[in-house]
N, C-alpha and C positions, 0 to 999 in steps of 0.2 A: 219196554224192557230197560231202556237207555234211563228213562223217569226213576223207574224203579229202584235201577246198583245206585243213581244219583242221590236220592232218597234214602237207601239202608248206608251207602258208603258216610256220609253224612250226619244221617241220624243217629249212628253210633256213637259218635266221637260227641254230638251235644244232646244225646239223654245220658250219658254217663257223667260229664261234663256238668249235667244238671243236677243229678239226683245225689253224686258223689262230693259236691261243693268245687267242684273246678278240677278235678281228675277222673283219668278214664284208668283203666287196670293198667295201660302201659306206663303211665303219669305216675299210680300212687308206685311200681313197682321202683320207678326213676326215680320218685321221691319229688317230682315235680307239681304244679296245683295254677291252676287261672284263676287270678284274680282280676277284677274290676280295677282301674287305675289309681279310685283312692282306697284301694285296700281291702276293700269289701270283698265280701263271695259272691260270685256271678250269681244271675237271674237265667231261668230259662231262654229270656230274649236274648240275650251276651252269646249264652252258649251257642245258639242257632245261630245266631249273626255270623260269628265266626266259624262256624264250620261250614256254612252253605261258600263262604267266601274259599274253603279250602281249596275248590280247584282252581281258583285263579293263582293262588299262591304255588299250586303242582305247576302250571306252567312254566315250559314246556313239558307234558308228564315225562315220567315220573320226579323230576329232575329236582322238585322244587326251585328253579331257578328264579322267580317273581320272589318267592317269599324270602331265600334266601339274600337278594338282593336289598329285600327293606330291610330287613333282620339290620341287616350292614350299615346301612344308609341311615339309621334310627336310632336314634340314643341311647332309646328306651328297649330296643331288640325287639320290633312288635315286626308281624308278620302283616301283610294286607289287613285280614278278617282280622287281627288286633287292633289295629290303627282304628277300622270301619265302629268295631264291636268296641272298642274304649277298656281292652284287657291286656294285659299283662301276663307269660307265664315266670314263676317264680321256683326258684328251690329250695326245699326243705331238709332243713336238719333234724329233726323233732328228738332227735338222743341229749341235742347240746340244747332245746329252748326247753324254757321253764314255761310255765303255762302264766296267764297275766293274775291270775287270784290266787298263784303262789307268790309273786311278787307283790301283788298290791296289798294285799294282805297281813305283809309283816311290819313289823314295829318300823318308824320312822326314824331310821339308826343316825342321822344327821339332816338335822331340818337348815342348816344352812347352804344355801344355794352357792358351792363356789365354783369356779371354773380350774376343771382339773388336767384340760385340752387347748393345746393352740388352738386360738376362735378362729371360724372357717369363716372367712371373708366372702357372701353372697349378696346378690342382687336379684332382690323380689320381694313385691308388695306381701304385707303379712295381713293387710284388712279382709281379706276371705278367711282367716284360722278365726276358732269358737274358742271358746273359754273352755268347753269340755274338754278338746281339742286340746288345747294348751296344760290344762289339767292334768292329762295323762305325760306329756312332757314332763312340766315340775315331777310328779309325782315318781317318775323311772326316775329322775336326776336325782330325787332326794334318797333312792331305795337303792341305786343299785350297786353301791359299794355292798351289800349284803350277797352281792352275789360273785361267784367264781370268772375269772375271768373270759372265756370263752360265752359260759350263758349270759352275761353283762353284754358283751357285743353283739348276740344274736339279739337281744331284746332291745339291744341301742336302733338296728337292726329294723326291728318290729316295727318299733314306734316311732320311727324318721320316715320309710317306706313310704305309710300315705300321705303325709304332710309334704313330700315333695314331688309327687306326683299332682299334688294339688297345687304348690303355689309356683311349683318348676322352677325352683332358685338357680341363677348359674354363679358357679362357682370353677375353683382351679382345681381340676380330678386330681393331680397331685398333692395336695395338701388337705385332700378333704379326707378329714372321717367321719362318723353317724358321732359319736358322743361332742365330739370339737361344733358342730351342725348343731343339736341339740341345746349347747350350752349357749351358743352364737343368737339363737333362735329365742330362746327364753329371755333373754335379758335382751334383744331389741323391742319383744312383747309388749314388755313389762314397762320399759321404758316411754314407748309409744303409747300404750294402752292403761295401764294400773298407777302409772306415778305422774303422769301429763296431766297438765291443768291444775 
């Protein structure tokens, strides 16, 4: 019986977790969604991983006192089965983001790359980032003056999300934003990688 509540208490939170792309009904109703740490939508495995870990995170029950204490102790706000599972939960605004093929899709309203943010002063290797990778970077920075201010920062937003999840820059939380990041990011790129040698 004990196998059993441990098995449905569980299984609930990662086949919904699974089948819904990283939300269970109380997530989409919160607006909330798991993802993978560079971005992606969990796999089946992520979502088990982290829920079978849920009851070490309930200790002491119901208290969540383990989970709450990493939550804390974590940069990144990840619980035990986050940490273990390599996810992330994240929040969603979806009234303020534009979708990325209404964005990518319009005219290039200024193909000059300028810096329109104090540059965010980081420290971290950028030899793990792709060209596609980097691709979708220029390509927000060249677009997103077409967009309204609120949906420009969700999508600055979007697209910083997994690129620092990946190369885990540190920087000074005070003076950082995603588009200052961005623009800091592209032209060390480009520097290192497209105009060297």
């Amino acid at each position: 019986m004990i196998i059993l509540l441990f098995l449905t208490f569980s299984g609930y939170f990662a086949f919904f977790e699974w089948i819904w792309s990283g939300q269970t009904p109380g997530k989409r109703w919160l607006k909330l969604r798991v993802l993978r740490e560079d971005g992606r939508p969990i796999t089946f495995w992520e979502a088990s991983v982290r829920n079978l870990l849920r009851s070490l995170d309930m200790m002491p029950a119901p208290f969540y006192s383990i989970g709450l204490i990493s939550v804390f102790i974590n940069s990144s706000d990840q619980r035990v089965g986050d940490m273990v599972a390599g996810t992330v939960v994240v929040r969603e605004r979806e009234a303020e983001a534009p979708e990325f093929a209404q964005v990518f899709a319009s005219p290039v309203s200024d193909p000059a790359l300028r810096r329109s943010f104090k540059p965010v002063d980081f420290v971290a290797s950028l030899n793990s980032l792709t060209e596609s990778e980097i691709q979708v970077v220029e390509t927000f920075l060249r677009r997103r003056w077409d967009l309204g201010d609120v949906p420009r920062q969700w999508m600055a937003w979007r697209v910083a999300l997994p690129i620092l999840y990946k190369i885990r820059p540190v920087y000074d939380v005070e003076k950082f934003t995603y588009e200052g990041f961005l623009e800091e990011l592209l032209h060390r790129y480009l520097q290192q990688h497209r105009f060297s040698g």
